[in-house]
C-alpha positions in Angstrom: 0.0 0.0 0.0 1.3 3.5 -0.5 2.4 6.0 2.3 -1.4 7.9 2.5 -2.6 4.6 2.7 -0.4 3.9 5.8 -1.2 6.8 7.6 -4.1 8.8 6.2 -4.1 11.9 3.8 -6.4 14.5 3.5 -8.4 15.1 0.2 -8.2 17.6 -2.0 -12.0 18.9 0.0 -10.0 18.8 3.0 -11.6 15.8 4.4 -9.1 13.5 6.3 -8.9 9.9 5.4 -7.3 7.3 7.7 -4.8 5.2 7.4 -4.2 1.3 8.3 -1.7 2.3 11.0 -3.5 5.6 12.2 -6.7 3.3 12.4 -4.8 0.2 14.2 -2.2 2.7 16.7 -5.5 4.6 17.6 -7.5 1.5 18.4 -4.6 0.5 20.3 -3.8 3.2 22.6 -7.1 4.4 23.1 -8.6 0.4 23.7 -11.4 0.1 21.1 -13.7 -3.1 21.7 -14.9 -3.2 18.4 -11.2 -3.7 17.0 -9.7 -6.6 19.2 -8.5 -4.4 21.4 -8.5 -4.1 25.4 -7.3 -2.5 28.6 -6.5 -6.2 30.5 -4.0 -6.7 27.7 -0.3 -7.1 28.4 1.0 -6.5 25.4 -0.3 -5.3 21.7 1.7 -5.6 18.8 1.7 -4.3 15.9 3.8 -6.0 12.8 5.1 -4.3 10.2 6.1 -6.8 7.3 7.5 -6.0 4.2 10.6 -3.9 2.7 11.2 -0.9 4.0 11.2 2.8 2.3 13.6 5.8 3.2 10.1 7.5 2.9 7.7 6.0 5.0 9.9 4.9 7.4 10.9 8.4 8.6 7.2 9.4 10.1 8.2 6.5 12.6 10.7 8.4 13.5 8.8 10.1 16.4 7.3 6.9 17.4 10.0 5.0 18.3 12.0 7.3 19.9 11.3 8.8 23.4 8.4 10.9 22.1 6.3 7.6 21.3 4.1 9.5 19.6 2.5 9.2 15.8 1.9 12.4 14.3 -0.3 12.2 11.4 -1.2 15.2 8.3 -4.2 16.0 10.1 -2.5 17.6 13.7 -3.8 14.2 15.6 -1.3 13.0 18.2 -1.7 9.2 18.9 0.9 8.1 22.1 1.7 4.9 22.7 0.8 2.9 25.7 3.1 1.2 27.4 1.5 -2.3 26.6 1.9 -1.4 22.4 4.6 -3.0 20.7 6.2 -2.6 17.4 8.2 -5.2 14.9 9.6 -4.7 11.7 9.6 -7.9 9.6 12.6 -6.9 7.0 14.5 -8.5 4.0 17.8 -5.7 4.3 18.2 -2.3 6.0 20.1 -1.3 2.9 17.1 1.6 2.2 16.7 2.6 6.3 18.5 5.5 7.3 20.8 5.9 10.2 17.9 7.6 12.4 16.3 5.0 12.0 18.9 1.9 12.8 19.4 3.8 15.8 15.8 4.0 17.4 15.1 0.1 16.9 16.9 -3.1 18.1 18.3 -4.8 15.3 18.3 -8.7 15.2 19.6 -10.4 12.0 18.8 -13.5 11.5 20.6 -16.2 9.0 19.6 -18.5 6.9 21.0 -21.0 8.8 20.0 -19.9 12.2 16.8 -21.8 12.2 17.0 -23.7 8.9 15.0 -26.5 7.2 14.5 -29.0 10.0 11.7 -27.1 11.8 9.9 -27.0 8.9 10.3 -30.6 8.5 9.6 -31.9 11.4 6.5 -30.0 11.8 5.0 -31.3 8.6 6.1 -35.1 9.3 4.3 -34.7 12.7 1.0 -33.8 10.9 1.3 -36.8 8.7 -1.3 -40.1 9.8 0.5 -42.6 8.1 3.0 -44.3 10.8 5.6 -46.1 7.5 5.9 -42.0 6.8 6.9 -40.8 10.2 9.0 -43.2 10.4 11.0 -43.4 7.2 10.9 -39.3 5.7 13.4 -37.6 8.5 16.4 -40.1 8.1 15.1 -39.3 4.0 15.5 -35.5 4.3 18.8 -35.8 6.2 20.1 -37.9 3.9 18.9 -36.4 1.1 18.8 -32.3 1.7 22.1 -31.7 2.7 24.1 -33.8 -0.3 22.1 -32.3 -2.7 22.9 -28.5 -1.2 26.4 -29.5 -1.3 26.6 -31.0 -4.3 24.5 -28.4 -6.1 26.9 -25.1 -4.5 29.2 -25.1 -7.7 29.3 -25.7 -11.2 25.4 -25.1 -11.8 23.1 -22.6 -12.8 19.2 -21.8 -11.6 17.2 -20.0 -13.7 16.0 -17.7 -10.5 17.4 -17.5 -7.1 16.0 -19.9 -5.2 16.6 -20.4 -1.2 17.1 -23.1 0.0 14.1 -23.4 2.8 11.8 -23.0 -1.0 13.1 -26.2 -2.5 12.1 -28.0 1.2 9.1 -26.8 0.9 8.8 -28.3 -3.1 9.6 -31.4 -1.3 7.0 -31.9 0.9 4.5 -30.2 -1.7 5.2 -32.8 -4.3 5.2 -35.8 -1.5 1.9 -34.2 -0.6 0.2 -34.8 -3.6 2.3 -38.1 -4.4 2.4 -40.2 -1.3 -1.8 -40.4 -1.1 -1.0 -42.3 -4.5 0.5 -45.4 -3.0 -2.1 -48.2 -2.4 -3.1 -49.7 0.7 -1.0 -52.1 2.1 2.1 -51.0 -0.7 3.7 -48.1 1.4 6.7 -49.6 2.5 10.0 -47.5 3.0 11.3 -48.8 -0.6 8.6 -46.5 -2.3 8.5 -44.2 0.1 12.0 -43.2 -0.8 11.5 -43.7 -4.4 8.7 -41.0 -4.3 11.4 -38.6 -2.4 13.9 -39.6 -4.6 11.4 -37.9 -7.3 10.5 -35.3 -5.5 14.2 -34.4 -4.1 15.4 -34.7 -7.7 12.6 -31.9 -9.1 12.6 -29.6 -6.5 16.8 -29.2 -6.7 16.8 -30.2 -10.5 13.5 -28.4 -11.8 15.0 -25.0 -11.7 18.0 -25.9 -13.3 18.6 -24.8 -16.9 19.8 -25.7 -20.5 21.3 -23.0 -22.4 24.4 -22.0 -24.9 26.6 -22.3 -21.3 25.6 -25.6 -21.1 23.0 -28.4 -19.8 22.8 -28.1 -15.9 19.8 -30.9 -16.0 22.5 -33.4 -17.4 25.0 -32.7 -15.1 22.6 -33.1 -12.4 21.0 -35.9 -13.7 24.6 -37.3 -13.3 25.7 -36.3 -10.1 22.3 -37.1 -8.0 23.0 -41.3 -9.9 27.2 -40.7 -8.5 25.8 -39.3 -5.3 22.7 -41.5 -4.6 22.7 -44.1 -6.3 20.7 -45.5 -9.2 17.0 -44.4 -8.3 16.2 -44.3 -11.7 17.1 -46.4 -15.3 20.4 -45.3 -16.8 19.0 -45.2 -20.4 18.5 -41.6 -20.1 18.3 -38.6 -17.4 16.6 -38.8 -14.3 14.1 -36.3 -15.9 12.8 -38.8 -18.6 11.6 -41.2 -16.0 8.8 -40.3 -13.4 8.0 -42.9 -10.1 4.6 -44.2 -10.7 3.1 -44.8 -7.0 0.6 -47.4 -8.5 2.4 -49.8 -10.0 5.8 -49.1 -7.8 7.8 -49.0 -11.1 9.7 -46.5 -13.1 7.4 -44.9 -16.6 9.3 -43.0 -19.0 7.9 -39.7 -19.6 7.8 -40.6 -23.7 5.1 -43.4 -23.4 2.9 -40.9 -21.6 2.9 -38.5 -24.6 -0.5 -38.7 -26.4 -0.8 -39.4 -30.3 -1.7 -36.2 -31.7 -5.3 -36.3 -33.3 -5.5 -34.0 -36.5 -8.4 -31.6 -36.7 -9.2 -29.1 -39.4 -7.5 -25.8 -39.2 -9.3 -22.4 -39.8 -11.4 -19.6 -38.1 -15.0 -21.4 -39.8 -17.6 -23.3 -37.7 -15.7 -26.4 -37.3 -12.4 -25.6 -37.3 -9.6 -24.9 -34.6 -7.4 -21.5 -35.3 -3.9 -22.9 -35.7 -2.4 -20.6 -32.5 -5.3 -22.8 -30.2 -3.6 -26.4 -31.3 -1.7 -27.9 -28.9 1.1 -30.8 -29.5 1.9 -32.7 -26.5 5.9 -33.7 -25.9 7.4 -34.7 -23.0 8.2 -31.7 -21.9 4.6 -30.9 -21.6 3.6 -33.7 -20.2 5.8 -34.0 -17.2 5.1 -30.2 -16.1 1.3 -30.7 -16.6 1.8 -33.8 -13.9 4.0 -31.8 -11.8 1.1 -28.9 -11.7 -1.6 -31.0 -11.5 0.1 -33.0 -8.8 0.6 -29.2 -7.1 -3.1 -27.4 -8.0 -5.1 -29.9 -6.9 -3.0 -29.8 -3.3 -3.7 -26.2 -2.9 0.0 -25.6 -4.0 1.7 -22.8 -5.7 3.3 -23.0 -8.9 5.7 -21.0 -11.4 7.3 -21.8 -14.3 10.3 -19.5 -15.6 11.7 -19.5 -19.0 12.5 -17.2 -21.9 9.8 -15.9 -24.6 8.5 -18.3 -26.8 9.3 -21.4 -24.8 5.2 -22.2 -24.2 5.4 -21.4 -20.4 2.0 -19.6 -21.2 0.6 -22.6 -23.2 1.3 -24.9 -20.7 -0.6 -23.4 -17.7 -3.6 -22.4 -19.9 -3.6 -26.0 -21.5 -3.5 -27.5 -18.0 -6.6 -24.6 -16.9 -8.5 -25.9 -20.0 -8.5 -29.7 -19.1 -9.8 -28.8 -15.2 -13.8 -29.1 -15.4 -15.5 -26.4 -12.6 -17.9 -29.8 -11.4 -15.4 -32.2 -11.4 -12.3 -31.1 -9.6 -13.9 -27.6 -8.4 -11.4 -25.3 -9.5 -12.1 -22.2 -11.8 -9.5 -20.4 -13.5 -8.7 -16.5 -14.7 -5.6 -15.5 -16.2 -4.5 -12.2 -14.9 -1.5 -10.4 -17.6 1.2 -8.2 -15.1 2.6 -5.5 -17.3 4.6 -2.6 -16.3 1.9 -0.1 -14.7 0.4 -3.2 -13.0 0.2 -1.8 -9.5 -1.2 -3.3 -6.2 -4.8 -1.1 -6.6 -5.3 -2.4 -10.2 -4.5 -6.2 -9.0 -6.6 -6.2 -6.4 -9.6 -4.5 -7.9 -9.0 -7.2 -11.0 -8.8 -9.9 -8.5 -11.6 -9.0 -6.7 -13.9 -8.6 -10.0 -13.6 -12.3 -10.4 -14.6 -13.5 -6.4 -17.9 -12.5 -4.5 -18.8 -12.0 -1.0 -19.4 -14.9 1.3 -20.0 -13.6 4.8 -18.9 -10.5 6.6 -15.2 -9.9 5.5 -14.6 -13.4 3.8 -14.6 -13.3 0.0 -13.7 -15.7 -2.7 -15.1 -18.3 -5.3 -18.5 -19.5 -5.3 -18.9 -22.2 -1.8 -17.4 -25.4 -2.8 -14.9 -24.4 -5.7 -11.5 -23.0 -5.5 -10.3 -20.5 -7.8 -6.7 -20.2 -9.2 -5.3 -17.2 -10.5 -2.7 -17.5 -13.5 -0.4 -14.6 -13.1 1.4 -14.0 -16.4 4.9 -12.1 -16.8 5.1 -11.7 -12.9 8.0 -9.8 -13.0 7.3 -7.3 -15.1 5.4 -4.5 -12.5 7.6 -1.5 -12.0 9.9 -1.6 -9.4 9.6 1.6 -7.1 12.5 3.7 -6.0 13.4 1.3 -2.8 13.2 -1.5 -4.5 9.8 -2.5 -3.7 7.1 -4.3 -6.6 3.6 -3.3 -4.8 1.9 -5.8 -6.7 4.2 -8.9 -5.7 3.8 -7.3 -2.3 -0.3 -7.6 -2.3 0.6 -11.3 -3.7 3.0 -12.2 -1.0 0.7 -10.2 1.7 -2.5 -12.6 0.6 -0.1 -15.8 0.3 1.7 -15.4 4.0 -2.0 -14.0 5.7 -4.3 -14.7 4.1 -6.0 -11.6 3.8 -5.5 -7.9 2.3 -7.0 -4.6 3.3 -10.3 -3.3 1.8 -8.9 0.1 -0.3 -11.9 1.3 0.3 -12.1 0.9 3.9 -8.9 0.6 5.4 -10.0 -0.2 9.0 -11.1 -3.6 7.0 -9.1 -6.7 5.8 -10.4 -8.8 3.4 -10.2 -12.9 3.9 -9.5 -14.3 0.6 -10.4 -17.8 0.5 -9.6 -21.0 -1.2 -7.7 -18.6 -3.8 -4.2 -19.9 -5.3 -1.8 -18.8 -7.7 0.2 -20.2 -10.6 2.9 -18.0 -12.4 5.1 -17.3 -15.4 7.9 -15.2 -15.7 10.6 -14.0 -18.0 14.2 -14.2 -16.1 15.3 -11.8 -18.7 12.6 -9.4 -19.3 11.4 -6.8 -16.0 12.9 -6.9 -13.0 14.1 -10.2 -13.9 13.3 -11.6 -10.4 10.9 -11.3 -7.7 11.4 -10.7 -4.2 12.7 -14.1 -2.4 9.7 -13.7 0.4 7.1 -14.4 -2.5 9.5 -16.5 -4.6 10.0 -19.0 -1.2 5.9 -19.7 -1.6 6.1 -20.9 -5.4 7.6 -24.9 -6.5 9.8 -23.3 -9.3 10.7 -25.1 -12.6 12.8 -23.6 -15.4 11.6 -24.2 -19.2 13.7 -24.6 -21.9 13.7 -24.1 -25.2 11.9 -27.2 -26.9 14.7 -29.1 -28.1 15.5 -30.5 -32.1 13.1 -33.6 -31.2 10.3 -31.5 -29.0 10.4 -29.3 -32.6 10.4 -32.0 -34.7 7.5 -34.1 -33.1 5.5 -30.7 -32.7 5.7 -29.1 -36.0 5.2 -32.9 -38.0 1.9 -33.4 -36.1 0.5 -30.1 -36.5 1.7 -29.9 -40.1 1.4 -33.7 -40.9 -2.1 -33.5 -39.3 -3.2 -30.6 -42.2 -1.4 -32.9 -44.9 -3.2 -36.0 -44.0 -5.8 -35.6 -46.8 -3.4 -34.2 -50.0 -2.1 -36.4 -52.3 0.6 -39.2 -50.7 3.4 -37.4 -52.9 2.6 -34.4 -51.1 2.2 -36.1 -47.7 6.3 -37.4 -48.2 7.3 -33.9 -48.2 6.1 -33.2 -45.0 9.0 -34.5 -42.9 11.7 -32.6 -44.9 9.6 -29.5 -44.7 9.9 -29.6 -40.7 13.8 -30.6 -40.7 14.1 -27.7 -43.1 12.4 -25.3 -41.0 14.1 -26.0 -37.7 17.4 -25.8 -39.4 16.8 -22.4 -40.9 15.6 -21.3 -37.6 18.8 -22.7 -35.7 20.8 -21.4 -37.8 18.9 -17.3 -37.9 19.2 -17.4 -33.9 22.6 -18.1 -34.3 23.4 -15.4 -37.1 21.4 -12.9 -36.4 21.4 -12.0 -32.7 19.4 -8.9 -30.8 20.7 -5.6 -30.0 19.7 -2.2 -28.9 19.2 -1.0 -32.1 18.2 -4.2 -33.9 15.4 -5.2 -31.1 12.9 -7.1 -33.1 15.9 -9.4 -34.0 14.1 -12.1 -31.0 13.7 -15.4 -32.6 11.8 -18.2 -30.5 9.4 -20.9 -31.3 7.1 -18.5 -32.6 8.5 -17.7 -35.6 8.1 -21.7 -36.4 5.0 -21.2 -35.4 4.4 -18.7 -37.8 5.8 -20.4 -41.0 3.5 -23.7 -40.5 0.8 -21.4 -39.8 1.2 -20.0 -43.6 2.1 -23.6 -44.9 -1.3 -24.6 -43.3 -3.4 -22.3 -45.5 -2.5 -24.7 -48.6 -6.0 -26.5 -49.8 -5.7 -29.8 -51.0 -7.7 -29.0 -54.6 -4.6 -26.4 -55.4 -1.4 -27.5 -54.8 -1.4 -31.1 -56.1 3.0 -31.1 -57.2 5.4 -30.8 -53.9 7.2 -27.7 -55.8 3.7 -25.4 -54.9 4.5 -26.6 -51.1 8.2 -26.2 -51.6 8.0 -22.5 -53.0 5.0 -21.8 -50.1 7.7 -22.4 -47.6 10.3 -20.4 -48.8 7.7 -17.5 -48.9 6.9 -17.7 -45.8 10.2 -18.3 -44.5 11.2 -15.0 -46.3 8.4 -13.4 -45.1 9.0 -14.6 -41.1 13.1 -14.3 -41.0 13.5 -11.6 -44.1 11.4 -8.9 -43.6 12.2 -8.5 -40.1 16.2 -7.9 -41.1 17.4 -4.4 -41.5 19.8 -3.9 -43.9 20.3 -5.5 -47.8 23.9 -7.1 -46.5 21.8 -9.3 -44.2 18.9 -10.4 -46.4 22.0 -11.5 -48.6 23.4 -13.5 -46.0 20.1 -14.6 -44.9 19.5 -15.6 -48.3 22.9 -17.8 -48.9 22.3 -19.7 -46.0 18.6 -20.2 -46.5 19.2 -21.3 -50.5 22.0 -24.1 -49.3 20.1 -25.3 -46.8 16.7 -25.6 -48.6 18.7 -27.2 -51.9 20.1 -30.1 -49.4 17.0 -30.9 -48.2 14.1 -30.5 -50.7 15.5 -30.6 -54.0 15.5 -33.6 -55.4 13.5 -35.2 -58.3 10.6 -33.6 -58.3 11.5 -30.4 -57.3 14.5 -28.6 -59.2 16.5 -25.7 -58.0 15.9 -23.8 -60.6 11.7 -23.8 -60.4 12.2 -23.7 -56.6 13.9 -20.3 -56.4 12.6 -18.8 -59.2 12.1 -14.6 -58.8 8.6 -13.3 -57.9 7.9 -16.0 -55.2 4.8 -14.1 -54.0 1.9 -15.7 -52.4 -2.1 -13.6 -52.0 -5.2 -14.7 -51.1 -7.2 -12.1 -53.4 -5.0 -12.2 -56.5 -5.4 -15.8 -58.5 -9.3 -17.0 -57.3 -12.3 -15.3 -55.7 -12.5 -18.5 -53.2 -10.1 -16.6 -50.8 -7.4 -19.4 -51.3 -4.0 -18.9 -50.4 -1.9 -19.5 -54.1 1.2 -18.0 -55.7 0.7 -15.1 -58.1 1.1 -15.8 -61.7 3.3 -12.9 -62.8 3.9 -9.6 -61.9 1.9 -7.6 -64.3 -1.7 -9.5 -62.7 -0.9 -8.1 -59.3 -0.2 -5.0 -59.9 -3.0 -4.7 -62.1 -5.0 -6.4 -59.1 -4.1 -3.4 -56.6 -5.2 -0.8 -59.1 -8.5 -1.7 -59.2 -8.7 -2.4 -55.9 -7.4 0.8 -55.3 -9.8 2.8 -57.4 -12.3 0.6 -55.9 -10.9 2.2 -52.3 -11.0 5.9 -53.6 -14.8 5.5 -54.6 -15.9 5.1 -51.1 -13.0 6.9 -49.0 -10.7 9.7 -48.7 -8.8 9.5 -51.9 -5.4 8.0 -51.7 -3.1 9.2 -54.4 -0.8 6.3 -54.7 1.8 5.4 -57.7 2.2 1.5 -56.6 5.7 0.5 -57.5 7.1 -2.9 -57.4 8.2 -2.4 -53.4 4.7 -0.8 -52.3 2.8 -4.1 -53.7 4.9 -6.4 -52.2 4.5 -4.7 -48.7 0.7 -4.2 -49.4 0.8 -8.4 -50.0 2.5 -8.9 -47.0 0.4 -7.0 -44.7 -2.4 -8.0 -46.0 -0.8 -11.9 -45.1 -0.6 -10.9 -41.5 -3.9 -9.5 -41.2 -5.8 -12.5 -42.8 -4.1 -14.5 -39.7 -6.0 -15.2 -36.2 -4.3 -12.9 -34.1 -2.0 -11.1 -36.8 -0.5 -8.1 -35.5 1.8 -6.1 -37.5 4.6 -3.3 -36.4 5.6 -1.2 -39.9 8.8 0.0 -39.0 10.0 3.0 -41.4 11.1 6.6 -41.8 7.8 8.8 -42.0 6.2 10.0 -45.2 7.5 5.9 -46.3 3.6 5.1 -46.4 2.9 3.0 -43.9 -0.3 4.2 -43.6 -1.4 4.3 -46.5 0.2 0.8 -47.5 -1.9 -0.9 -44.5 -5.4 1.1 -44.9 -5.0 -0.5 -48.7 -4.3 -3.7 -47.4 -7.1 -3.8 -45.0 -9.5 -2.7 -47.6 -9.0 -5.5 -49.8 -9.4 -7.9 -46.8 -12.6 -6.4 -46.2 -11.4 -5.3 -42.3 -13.3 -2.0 -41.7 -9.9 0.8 -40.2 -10.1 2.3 -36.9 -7.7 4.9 -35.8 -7.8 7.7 -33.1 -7.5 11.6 -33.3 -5.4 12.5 -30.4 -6.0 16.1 -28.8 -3.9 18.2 -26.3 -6.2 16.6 -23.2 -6.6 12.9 -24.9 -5.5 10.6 -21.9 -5.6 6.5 -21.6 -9.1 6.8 -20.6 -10.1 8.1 -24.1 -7.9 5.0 -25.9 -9.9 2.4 -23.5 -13.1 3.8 -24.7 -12.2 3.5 -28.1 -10.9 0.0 -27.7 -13.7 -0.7 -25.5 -16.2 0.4 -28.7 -13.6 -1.5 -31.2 -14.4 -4.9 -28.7 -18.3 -4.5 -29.2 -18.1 -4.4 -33.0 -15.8 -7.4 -34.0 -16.2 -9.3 -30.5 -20.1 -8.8 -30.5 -20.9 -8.3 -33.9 -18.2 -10.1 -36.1 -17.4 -6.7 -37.2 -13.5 -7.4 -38.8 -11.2 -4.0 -37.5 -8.0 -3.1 -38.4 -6.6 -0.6 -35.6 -4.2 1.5 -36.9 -1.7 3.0 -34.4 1.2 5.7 -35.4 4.1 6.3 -32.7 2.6 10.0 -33.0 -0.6 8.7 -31.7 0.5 7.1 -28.3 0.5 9.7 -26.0 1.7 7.9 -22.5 3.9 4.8 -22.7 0.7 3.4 -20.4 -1.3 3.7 -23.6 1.3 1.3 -25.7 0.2 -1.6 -22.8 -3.7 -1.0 -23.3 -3.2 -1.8 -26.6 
């Protein structure tokens, strides 16, 4: 909460407002019944938990010294009694000043001072089962400390992660998996097979594989040298999970499910291509690992770069949980930079109703789980404080968070949990440890060659399954192609400050075999129509994205060798395959709306000027001379657009016609152009009412829209995130 919040402002009428502490210190020293508190109590404390601010932190001033008194804005004195107590529950003192350090008793305490055990030996106490009291301390003793020692060098987390949070992922994952064992089959064999598991996740799950180098098979190595062999050798410890069941080890593989094909398109019937979803094993053992978490009441996060499918996993997992079934409803909340504590807790709140008094949450019976996207990206204030993960870690420790409205009130939040992804390289690129220590952590990777492979063949395979079978063999070298070309950009072509859209991650796969996808079965009946769609959209995913002429040549040299090695061949020559004026429309060769290469030149161009004395006969005249470069960036826009979910950034000098270039474009896919007229008092307000008018005519009526957005036109860099 902010400082006014703390201790009450007055508003602009003059009216004073109070504060959480004015309202509690009050209560306190002057013994108000109707808050808790009395005269025949010893002591009364008051806690104040959470980082401390050079700002706030010097109005206590006057409390804790010999004064003892809180002065607030509006002249009141409150004194302390002698019975009132105060606590400051503190990650550092790196942001208190001296006056401050030197009116409180400081007690540090270390990480080691009360360590892990506590913990664990209060959780084994609460369990029933007598095998599991007896056999999980000598586990965790034997267990905990080799793995912190062998773990201290030589690897690398994706976050920080203390070492009292990967305890706790212990006992969360031996929570949901110990209830697994059958009657009568928990003997201290499986018992430790399960920790082995659980040990092995919670100390290995963070760890990642990057260009540095693959901490997962190092570990997977160590924890067989250190341990023992608790799992098969063919393979890492991560390709094997313990089944409880059956008391035997499964590999992850034989639990990935066959891929059913379905048809792709946005018609009555069909599945947009960015809802498919391929299951791998990388999938498959996270989902198991949340589900194993969720349905425990657990926390859960998964870290990993953009593009790796952190988002896709969590809402895939969401999707499959039915509201009747296992009781748990689902809302996915997106952090962005201006996400601050008020605007989480009012969008939080939005989605729970009253119970009873002050206790709030899903309806009676169901529990509701929060997806927090991009966690890390809220601002981070001065001191070093992220409001919103505060409000977060406030709910997670207490339970409950204060009513903005009426701050003499805290809200009880219940059956409310949270999972979460984050970006360790985008924001503040990690979160406070006191809300990190609440979450079971585990890094994603980028999918690897055979994840890629296995994805892109099933989605694309699926789509090929009804075209000719000369066609259908093309489809494998296709997806080898296409992964190649992609390994090989990332590695070429890498991001800077100037060159920022140079980002390359699954998506741009993803974006390729959506394009190959829009290929009809009636069209393209010879494999060089499919080989020449892929380069175009290769060129169109990797090319157009590159800055300078020098790099579309390189681009292009290393694209043309790789593409001649693996599809030309007998049917398909070099020569047809990279043959000039590789251009690929929708509006151009039928009326059907198919996606098919352009017969020449001179039909396209003559295409866009009717279409564009079409335009001028029902708007404001556009006096365009459409050379060669203007068509092909009209074709290319208008490729985007025609996508589920295609958003385009035209990046160019002004007066290049970027404008003009995309209301054409948007005109001949029929999408009706929305833009805004800024003024000298338009704020975000105005932008959310125009989106909010945009949402009611395609969302409600089918209405297709093309916003159009010009760097002049953003007037806050809050207006860029509503958007």
């Amino acid at each position: 909460m902010t400082g006014d919040e703390l201790y009450g402002y007055m508003t602009l009428a003059k009216d004073w407002k109070d504060g959480v502490l004015s309202i509690i210190m009050r209560g306190m020293s002057k013994n108000f019944a109707e808050q808790g508190f009395h005269d025949y109590q010893t002591y009364k404390w008051v806690v104040l938990d959470g980082d401390i601010d050079a700002v706030w932190i010097e109005s206590m001033n006057t409390v804790m010294d010999d004064n003892k008194v809180l002065t607030l804005v509006s002249n009141e004195r409150v004194p302390l009694s002698p019975a009132m107590r105060m606590v400051f529950e503190i990650n550092s003192l790196k942001n208190a000043t001296p006056a401050t350090v030197s009116r409180a008793g400081i007690l540090f305490i270390n990480e080691v001072d009360v360590g892990w055990r506590p913990l664990v030996e209060t959780w084994v106490q609460s369990r029933d089962n007598s095998t599991e009291k007896n056999n999980l301390p000598s586990l965790f003793d034997r267990y905990v400390d080799a793995l912190v020692e062998m773990t201290r060098r030589g690897y690398k987390e994706v976050t920080s992660i203390r070492l009292i949070n990967k305890v706790s992922t212990i006992i969360y994952l031996l929570e949901g998996l110990l209830p697994l064992v059958p009657d009568g089959k928990m003997t201290p064999e499986s018992i430790e097979m399960i920790f082995a598991f659980s040990a092995m996740w919670a100390f290995g799950g963070p760890m990642i594989v990057d260009k540095s180098g693959d901490y997962r098979k190092k570990f997977s190595e160590d924890f067989a040298s250190t341990f023992g062999a608790k799992f098969p050798k063919d393979g890492l410890c991560f390709d094997y999970f313990y089944d409880p069941k059956s008391g035997e080890h499964v590999n992850w593989q034989s639990m990935v499910a066959t891929h059913s094909p379905s048809p792709i398109g946005t018609r009555p019937g069909e599945t947009p291509f960015n809802e498919l979803f391929v299951e791998t094993v990388e999938t498959v053992r996270i989902t198991y690992l949340l589900d194993k978490l969720v349905k425990n009441g657990k926390y859960a996060m998964l870290v990993g770069n953009a593009g790796t499918g952190k988002t896709e996993i969590i809402k895939n997992y969401l999707r499959s949980l039915d509201k009747d079934t296992d009781g748990i409803m689902s809302k996915n909340i997106v952090m962005s930079y201006y996400t601050s504590s008020f605007t989480l807790q009012n969008e939080m709140e939005g989605y729970i109703d009253k119970r009873s008094g002050n206790i709030f949450g899903p309806p009676m019976g169901k529990k509701m789980v929060f997806f927090i996207d991009d966690m890390n990206l809220p601002y981070v204030e001065t001191y070093g404080t992220q409001n919103s993960i505060a409000l977060l870690t406030q709910h997670m420790q207490y339970g409950s968070v204060f009513d903005r409205s009426d701050l003499g009130m805290r809200k009880q939040l219940m059956d409310i949990q949270y999972l979460a992804a984050m970006n360790p390289t985008a924001g503040s690129f990690e979160i406070c440890e006191r809300c990190q220590r609440h979450f079971a952590t585990f890094a994603i990777a980028m999918p690897s060659q055979s994840d890629l492979n296995t994805i892109f063949t099933s989605l694309f395979g699926g789509h090929m399954s009804s075209f000719q079978p000369i066609m259908k063999e093309l489809t494998s070298k296709i997806v080898d192609t296409a992964i190649q070309v992609h390994d090989a950009v990332s590695s070429k072509f890498l991001p800077s400050a100037v060159r920022f859209m140079y980002n390359w991650n699954m998506r741009e796969l993803t974006n390729i075999f959506q394009g190959c996808c829009l290929a009809k079965g009636d069209y393209y009946i010879k494999p060089l129509m499919l080989a020449r769609l892929f380069t175009h959209e290769s060129h169109r995913v990797y090319a157009d994205r590159l800055v300078t002429e020098d790099e579309i040549e390189v681009f292009n040299g290393f694209f043309n060798e790789i593409v001649k090695k693996n599809l030309v061949g007998p049917a398909i020559s070099a020569e047809d395959l990279f043959e000039p004026n590789n251009i690929y429309t929708n509006f151009t060769t039928t009326s059907d709306g198919s996606y098919l290469p352009v017969p020449n030149y001179e039909k396209l161009k003559s295409v866009l000027d009717s279409k564009l004395i079409e335009y001028n006969e029902s708007n404001a005249i556009m006096d365009l001379v459409l050379f060669k470069q203007a068509i092909l960036h009209i074709t290319r826009i208008n490729r985007i657009i025609q996508n589920p979910g295609g958003n385009a950034m035209l990046i160019g000098v002004g007066g290049s016609g970027k404008q003009s270039l995309c209301r054409l474009a948007a005109f001949i896919s029929d999408f009706e152009v929305r833009q805004i007229s800024v003024t000298s008092n338009y704020g975000i307000e105005d932008l959310k009412e125009e989106l909010r008018s945009i949402y009611m005519s395609a969302g409600v009526r089918g209405n297709p829209i093309v916003f159009l957005m010009t760097d002049s036109q953003i007037v806050s860099s809050g207006s860029v995130l509503c958007v």
